[in-house]
mmCIF file of the C-alpha atoms, coordinates in Angstrom:
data_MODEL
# 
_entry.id   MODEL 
# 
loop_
_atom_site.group_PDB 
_atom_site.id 
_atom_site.type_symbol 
_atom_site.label_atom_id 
_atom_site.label_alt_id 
_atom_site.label_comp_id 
_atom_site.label_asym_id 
_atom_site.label_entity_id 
_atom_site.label_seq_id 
_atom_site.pdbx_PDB_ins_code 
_atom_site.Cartn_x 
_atom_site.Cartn_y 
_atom_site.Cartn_z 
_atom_site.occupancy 
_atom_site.B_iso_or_equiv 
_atom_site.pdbx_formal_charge 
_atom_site.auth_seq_id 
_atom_site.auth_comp_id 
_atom_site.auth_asym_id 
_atom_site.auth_atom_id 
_atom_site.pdbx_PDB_model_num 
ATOM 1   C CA . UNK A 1 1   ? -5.766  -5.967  6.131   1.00 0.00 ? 1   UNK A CA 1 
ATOM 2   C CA . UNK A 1 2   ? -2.175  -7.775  5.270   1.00 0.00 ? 2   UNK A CA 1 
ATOM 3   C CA . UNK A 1 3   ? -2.785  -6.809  1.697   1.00 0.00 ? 3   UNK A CA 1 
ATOM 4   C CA . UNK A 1 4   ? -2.932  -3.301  1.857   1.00 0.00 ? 4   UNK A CA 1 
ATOM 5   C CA . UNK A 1 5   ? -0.596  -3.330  4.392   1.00 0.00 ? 5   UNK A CA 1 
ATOM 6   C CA . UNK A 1 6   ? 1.755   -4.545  1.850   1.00 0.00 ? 6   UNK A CA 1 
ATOM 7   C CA . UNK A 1 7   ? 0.915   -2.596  -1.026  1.00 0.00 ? 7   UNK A CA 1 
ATOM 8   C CA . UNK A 1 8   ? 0.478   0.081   1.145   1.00 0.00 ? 8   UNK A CA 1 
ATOM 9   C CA . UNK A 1 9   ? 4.450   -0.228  2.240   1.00 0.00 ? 9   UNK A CA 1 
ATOM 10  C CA . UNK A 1 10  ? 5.628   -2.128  -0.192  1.00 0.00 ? 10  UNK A CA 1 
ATOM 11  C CA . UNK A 1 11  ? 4.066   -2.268  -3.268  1.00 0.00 ? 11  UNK A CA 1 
ATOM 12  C CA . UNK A 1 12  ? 2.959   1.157   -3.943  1.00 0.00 ? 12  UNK A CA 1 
ATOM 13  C CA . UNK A 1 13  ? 6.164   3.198   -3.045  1.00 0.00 ? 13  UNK A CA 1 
ATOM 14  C CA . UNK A 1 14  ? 8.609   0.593   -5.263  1.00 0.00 ? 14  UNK A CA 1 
ATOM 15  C CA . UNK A 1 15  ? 6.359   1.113   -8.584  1.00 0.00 ? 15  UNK A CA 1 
ATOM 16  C CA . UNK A 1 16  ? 5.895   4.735   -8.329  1.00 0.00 ? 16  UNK A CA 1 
ATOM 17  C CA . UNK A 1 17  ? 9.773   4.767   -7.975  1.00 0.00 ? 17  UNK A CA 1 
ATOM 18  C CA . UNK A 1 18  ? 10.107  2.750   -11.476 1.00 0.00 ? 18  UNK A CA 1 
ATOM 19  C CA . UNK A 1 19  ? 7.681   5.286   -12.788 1.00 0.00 ? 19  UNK A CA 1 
ATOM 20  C CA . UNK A 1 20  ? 9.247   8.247   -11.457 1.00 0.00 ? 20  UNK A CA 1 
ATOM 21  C CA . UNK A 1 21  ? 12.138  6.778   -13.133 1.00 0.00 ? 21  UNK A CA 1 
ATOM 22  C CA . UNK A 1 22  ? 10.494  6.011   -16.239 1.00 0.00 ? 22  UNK A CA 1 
ATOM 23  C CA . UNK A 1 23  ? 9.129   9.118   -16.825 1.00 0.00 ? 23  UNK A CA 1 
ATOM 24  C CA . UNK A 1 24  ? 12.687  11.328  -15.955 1.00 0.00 ? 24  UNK A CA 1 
ATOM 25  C CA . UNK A 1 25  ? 14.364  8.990   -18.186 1.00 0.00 ? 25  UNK A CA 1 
ATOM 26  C CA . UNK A 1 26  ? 11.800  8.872   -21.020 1.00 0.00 ? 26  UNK A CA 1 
ATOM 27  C CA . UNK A 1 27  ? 10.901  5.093   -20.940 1.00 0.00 ? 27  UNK A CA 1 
ATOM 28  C CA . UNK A 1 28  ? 7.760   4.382   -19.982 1.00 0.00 ? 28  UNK A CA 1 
ATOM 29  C CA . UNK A 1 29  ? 6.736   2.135   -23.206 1.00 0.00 ? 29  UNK A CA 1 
ATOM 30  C CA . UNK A 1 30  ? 10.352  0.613   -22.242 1.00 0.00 ? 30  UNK A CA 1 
ATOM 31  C CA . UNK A 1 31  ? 9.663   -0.181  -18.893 1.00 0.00 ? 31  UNK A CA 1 
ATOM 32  C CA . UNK A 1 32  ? 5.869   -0.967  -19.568 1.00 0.00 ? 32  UNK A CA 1 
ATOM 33  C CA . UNK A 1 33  ? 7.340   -4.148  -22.038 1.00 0.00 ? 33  UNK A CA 1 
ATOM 34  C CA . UNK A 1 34  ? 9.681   -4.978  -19.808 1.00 0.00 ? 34  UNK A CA 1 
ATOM 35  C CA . UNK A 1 35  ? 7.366   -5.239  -16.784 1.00 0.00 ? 35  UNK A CA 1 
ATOM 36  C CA . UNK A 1 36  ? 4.692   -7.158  -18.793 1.00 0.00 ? 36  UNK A CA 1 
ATOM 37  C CA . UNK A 1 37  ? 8.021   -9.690  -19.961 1.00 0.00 ? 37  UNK A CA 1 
ATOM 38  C CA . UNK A 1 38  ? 8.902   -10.514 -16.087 1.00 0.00 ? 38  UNK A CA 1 
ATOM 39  C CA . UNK A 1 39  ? 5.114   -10.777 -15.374 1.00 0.00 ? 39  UNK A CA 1 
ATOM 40  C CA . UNK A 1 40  ? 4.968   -13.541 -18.004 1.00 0.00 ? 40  UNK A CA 1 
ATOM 41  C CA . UNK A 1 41  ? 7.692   -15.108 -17.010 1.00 0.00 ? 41  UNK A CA 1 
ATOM 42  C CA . UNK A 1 42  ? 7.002   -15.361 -13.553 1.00 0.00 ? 42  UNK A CA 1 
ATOM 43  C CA . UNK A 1 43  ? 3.505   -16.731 -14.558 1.00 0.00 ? 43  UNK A CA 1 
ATOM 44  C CA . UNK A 1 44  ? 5.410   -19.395 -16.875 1.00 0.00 ? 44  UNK A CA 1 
ATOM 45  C CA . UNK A 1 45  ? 8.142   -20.375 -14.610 1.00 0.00 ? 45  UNK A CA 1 
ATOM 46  C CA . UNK A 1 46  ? 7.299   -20.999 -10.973 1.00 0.00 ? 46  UNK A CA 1 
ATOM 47  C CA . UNK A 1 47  ? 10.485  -22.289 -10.387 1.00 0.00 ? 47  UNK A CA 1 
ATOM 48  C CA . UNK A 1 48  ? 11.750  -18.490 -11.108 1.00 0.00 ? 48  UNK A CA 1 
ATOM 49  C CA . UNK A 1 49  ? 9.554   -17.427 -8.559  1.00 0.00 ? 49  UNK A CA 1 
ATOM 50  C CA . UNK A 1 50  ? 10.029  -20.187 -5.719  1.00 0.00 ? 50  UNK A CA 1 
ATOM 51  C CA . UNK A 1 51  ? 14.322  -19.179 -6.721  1.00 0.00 ? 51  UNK A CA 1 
ATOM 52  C CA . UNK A 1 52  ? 13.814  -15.582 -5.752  1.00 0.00 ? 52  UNK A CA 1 
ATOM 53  C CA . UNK A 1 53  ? 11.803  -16.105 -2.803  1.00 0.00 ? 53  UNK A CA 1 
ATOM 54  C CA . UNK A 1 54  ? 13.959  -18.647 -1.083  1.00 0.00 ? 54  UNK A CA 1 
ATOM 55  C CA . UNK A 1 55  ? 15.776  -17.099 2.073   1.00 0.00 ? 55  UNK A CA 1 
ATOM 56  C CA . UNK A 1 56  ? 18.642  -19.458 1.520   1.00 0.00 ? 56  UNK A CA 1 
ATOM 57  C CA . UNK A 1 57  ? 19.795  -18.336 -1.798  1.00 0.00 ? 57  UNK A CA 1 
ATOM 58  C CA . UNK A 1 58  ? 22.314  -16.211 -1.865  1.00 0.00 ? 58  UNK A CA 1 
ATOM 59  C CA . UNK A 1 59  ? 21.579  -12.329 -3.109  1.00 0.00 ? 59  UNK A CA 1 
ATOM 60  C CA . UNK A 1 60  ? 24.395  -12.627 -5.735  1.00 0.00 ? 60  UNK A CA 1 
ATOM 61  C CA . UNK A 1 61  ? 22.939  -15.532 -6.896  1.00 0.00 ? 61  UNK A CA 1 
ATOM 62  C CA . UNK A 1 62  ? 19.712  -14.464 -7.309  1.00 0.00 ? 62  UNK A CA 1 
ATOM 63  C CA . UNK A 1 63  ? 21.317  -11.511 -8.981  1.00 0.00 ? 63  UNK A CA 1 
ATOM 64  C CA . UNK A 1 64  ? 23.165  -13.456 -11.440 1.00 0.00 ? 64  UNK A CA 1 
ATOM 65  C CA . UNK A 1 65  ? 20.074  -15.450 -12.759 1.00 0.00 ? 65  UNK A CA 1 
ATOM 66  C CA . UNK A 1 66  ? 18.186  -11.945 -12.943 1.00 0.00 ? 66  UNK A CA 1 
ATOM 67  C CA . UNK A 1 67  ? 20.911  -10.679 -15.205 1.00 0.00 ? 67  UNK A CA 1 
ATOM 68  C CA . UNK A 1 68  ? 20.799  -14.367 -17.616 1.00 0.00 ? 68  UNK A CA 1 
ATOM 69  C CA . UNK A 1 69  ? 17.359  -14.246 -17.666 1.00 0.00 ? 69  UNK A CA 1 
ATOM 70  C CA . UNK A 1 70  ? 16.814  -10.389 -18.166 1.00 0.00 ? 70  UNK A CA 1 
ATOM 71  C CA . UNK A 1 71  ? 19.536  -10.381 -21.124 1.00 0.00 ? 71  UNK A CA 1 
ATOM 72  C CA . UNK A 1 72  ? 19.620  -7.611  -23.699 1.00 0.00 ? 72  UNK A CA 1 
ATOM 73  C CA . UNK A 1 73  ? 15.869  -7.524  -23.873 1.00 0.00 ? 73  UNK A CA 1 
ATOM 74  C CA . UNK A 1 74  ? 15.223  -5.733  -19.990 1.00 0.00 ? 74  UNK A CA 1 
ATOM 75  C CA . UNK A 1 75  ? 16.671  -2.194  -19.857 1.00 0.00 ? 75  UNK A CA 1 
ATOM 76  C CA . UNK A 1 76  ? 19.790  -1.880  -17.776 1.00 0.00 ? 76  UNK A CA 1 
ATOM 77  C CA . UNK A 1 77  ? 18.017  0.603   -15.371 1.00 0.00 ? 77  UNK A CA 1 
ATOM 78  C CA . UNK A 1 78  ? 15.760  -2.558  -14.631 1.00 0.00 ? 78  UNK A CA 1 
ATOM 79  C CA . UNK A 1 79  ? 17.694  -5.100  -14.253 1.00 0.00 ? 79  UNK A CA 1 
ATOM 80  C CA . UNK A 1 80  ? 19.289  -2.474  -11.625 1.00 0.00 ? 80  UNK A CA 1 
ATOM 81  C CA . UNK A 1 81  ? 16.024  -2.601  -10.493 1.00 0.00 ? 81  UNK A CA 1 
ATOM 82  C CA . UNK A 1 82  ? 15.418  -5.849  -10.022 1.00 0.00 ? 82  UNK A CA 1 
ATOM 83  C CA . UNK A 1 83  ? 18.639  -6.020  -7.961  1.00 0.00 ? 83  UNK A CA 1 
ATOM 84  C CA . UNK A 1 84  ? 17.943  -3.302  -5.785  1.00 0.00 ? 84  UNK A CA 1 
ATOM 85  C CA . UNK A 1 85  ? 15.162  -5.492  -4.975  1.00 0.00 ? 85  UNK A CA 1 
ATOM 86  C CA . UNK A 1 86  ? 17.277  -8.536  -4.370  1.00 0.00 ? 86  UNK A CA 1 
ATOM 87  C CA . UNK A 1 87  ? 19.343  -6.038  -2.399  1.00 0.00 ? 87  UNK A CA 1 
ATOM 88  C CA . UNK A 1 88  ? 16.601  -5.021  0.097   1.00 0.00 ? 88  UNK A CA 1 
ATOM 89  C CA . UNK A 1 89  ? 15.158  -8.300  0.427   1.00 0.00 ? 89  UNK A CA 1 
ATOM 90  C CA . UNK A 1 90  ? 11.987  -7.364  -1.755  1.00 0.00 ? 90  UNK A CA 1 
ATOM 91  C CA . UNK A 1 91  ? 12.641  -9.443  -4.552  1.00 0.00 ? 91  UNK A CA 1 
ATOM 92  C CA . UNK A 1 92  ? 9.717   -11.833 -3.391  1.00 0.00 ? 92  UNK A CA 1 
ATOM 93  C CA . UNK A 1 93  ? 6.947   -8.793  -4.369  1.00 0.00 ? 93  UNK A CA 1 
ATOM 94  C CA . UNK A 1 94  ? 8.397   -8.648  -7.675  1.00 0.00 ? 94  UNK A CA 1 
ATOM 95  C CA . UNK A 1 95  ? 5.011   -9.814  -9.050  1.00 0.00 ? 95  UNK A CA 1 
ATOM 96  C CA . UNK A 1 96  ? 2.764   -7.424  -6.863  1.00 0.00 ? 96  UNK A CA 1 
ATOM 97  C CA . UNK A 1 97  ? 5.291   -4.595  -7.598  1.00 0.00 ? 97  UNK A CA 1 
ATOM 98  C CA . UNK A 1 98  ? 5.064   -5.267  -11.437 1.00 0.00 ? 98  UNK A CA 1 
ATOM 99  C CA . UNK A 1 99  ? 1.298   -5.190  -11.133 1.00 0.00 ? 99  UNK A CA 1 
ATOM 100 C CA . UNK A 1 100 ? 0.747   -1.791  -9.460  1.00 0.00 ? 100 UNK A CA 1 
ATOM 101 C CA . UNK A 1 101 ? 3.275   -0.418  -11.954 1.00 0.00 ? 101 UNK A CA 1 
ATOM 102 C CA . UNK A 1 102 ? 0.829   -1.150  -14.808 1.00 0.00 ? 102 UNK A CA 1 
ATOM 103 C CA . UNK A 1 103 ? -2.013  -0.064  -13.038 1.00 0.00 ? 103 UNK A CA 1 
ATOM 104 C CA . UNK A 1 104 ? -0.076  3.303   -12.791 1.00 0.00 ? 104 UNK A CA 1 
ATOM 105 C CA . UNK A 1 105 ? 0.663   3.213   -16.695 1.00 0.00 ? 105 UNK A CA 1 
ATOM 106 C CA . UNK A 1 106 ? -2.570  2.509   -17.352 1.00 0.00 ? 106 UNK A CA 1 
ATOM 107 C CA . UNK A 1 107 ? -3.864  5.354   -15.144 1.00 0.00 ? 107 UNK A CA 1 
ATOM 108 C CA . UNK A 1 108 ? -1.155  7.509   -16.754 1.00 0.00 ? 108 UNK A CA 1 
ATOM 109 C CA . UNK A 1 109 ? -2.133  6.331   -20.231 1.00 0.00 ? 109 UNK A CA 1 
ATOM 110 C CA . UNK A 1 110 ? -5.927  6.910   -19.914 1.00 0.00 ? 110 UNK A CA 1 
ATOM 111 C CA . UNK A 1 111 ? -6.151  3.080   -20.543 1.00 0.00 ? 111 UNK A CA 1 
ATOM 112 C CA . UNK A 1 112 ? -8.496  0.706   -18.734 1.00 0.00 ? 112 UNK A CA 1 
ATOM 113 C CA . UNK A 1 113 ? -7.948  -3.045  -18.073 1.00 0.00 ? 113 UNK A CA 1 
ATOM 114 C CA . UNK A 1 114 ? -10.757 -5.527  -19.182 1.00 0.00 ? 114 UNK A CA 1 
ATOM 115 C CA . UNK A 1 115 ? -10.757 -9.170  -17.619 1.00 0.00 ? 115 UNK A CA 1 
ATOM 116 C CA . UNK A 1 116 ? -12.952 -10.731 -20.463 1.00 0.00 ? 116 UNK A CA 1 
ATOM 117 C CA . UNK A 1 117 ? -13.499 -14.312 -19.905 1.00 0.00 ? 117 UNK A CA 1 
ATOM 118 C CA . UNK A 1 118 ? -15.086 -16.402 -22.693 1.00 0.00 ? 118 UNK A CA 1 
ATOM 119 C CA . UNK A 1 119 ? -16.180 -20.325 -23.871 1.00 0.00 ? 119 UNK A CA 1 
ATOM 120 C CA . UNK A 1 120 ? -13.623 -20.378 -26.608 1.00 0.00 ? 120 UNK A CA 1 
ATOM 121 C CA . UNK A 1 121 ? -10.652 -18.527 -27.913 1.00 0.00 ? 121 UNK A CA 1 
ATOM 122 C CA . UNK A 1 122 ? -11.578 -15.111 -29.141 1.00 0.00 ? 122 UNK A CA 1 
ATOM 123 C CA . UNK A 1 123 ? -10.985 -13.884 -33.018 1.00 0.00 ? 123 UNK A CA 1 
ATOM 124 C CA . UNK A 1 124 ? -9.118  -10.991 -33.750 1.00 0.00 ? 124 UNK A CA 1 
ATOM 125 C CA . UNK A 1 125 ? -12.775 -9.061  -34.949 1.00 0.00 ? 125 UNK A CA 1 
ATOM 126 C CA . UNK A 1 126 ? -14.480 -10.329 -31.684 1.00 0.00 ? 126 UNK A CA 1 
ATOM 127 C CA . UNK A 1 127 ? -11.335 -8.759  -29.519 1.00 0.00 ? 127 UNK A CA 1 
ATOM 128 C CA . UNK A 1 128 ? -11.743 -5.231  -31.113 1.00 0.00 ? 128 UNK A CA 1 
ATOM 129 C CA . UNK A 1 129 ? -15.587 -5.539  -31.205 1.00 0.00 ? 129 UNK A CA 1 
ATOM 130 C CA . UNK A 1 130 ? -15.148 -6.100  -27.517 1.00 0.00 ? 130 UNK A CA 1 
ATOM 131 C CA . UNK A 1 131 ? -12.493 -3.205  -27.152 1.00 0.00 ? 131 UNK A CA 1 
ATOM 132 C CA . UNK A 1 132 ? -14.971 -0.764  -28.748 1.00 0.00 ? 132 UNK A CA 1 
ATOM 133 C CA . UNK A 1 133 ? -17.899 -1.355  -26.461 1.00 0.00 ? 133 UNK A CA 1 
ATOM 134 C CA . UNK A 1 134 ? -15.185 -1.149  -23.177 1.00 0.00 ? 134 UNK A CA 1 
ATOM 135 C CA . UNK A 1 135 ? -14.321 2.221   -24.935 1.00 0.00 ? 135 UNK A CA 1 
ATOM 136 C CA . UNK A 1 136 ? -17.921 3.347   -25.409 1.00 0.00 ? 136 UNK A CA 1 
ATOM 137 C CA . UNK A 1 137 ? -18.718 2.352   -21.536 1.00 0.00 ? 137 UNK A CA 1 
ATOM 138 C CA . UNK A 1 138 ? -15.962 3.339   -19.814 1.00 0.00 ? 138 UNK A CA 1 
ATOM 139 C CA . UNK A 1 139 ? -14.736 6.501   -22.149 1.00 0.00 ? 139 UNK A CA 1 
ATOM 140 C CA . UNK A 1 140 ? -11.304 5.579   -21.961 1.00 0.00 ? 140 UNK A CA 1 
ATOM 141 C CA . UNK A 1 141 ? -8.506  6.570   -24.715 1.00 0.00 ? 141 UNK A CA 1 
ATOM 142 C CA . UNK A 1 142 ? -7.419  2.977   -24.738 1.00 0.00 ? 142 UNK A CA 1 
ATOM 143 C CA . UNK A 1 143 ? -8.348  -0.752  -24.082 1.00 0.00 ? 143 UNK A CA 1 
ATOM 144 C CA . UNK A 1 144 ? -5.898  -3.371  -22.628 1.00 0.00 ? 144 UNK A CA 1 
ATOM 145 C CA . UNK A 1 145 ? -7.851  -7.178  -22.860 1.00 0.00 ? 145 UNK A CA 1 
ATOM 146 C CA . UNK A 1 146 ? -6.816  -9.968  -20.359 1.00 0.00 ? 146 UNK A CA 1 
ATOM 147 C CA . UNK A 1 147 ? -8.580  -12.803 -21.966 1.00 0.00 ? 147 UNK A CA 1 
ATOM 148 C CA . UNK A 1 148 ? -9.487  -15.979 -20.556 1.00 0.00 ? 148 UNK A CA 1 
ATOM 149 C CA . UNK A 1 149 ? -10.820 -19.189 -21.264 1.00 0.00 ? 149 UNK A CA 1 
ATOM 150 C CA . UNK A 1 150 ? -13.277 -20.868 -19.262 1.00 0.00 ? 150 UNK A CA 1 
ATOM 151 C CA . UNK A 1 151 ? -15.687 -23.797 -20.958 1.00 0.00 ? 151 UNK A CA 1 
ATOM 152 C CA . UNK A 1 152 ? -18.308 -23.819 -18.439 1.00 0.00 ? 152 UNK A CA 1 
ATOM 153 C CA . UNK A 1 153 ? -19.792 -20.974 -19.756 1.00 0.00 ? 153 UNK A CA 1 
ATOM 154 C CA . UNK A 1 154 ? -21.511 -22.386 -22.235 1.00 0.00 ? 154 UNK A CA 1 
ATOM 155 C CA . UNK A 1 155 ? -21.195 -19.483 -24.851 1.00 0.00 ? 155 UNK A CA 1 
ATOM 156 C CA . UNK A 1 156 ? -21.020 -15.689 -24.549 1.00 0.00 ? 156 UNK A CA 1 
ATOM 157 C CA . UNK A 1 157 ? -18.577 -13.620 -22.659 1.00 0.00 ? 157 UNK A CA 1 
ATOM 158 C CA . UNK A 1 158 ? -18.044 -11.955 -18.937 1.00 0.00 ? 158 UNK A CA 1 
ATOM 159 C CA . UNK A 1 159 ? -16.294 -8.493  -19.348 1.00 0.00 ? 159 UNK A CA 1 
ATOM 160 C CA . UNK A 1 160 ? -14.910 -7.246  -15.792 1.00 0.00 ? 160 UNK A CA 1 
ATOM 161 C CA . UNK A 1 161 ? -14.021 -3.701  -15.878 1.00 0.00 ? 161 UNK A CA 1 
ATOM 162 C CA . UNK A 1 162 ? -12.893 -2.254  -12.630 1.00 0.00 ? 162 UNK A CA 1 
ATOM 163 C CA . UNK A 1 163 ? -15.935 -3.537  -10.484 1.00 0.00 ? 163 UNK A CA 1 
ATOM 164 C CA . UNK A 1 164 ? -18.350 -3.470  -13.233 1.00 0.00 ? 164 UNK A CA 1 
ATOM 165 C CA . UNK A 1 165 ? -19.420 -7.010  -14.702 1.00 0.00 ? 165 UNK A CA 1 
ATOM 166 C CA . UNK A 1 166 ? -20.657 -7.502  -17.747 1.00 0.00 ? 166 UNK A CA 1 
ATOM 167 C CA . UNK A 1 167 ? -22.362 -10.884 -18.001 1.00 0.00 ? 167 UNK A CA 1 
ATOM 168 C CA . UNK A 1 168 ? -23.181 -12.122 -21.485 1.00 0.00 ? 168 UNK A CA 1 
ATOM 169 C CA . UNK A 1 169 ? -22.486 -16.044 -20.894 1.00 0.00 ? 169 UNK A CA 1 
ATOM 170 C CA . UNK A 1 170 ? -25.078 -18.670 -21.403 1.00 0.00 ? 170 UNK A CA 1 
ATOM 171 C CA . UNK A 1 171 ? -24.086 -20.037 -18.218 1.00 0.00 ? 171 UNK A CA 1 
ATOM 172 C CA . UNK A 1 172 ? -25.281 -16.665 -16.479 1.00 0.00 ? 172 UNK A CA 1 
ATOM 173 C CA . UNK A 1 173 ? -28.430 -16.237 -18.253 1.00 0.00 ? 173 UNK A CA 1 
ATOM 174 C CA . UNK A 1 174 ? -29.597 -19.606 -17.850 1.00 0.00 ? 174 UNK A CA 1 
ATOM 175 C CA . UNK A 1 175 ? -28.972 -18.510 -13.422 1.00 0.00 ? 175 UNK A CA 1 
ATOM 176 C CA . UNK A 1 176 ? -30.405 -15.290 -14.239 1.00 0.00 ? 176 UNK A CA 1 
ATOM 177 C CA . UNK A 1 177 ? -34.243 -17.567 -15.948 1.00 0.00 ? 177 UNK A CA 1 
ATOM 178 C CA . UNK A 1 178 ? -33.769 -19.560 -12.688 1.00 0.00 ? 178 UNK A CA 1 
ATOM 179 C CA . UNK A 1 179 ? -33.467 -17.096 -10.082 1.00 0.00 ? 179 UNK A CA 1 
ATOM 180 C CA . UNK A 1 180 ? -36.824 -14.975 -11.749 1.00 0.00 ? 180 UNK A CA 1 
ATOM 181 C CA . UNK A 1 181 ? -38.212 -18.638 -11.926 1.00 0.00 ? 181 UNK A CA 1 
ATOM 182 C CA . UNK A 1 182 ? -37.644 -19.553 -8.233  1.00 0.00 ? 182 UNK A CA 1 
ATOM 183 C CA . UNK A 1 183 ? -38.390 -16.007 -6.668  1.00 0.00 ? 183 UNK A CA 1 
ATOM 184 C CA . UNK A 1 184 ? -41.777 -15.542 -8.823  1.00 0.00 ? 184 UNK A CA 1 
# 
């Protein structure tokens, strides 16, 4: 219930005000890097994260490291953003805030989002074969991967689209043999 409490309040209304702004002002590829920049760096530095979430720090300071680490590389328009957040004491849902904006530019873009999960690190030929059959299933324009790596399965991939799972691992065909073997 919290969760969509928060995205219901928070969340939603603060991305579809960076994409109404996108969209008047013509940058939604701009703002789509940018977002997917301060996602990745939030997921690389936790320290970034902890920073902006502390009550203790002071808004201006939190603004100042927003505008070192932003740089020339973040639009001006979201760096103003990101202060606006500082500003209303939002800063903390910069991560869940990023997040629903991409699911809006994806939704915008006709593109879907496939969680594909596999033993090893994918080839270039195995991510577009893998982009193609999303395409074909789902009859989207466009593919966005989110790989990961996870050993235990053995070999073969898991391809999450939306709430369909497609399980191709050795790890879930091997529980697939046992539960028939068990149940018969």
């Amino acid at each position: 219930m919290k969760g969509s409490v928060v995205s219901g309040e928070i969340l939603e209304p603060y991305a579809e005000a960076l994409m109404s702004v996108a969209q008047s002002q013509n940058l939604l590829d701009k703002f789509g890097e940018d977002v997917r920049a301060l996602l990745g760096l939030l997921e690389t530095s936790p320290d970034l994260e902890q920073f902006l979430g502390n009550p203790v720090v002071k808004p201006e300071a939190k603004k100042a490291v927003l505008q070192q680490v932003a740089g020339e590389q973040i639009h001006p328009y979201m760096v103003n953003f990101l202060k606006l957040l500082v500003d209303r004491r939002r800063i903390l849902f910069l991560e869940g805030i990023c997040q629903q904006f991409q699911v809006l530019l994806r939704q915008l873009n006709k593109t879907v989002l496939a969680e594909v999960t596999s033993a090893v690190e994918l080839t270039d030929e195995q991510k577009n074969a893998i982009a193609a059959k999303v395409r074909e299933l789902s009859s989207a324009e466009r593919v966005e991967l989110d790989t990961k790596i996870d050993p235990e399965l053995i070999g073969g991939v898991i391809i999450k689209i939306g709430s369909q799972v497609l399980d191709t691992s050795l790890r879930g065909q091997l529980r697939r043999i046992g539960i028939a073997l068990t149940s018969g």
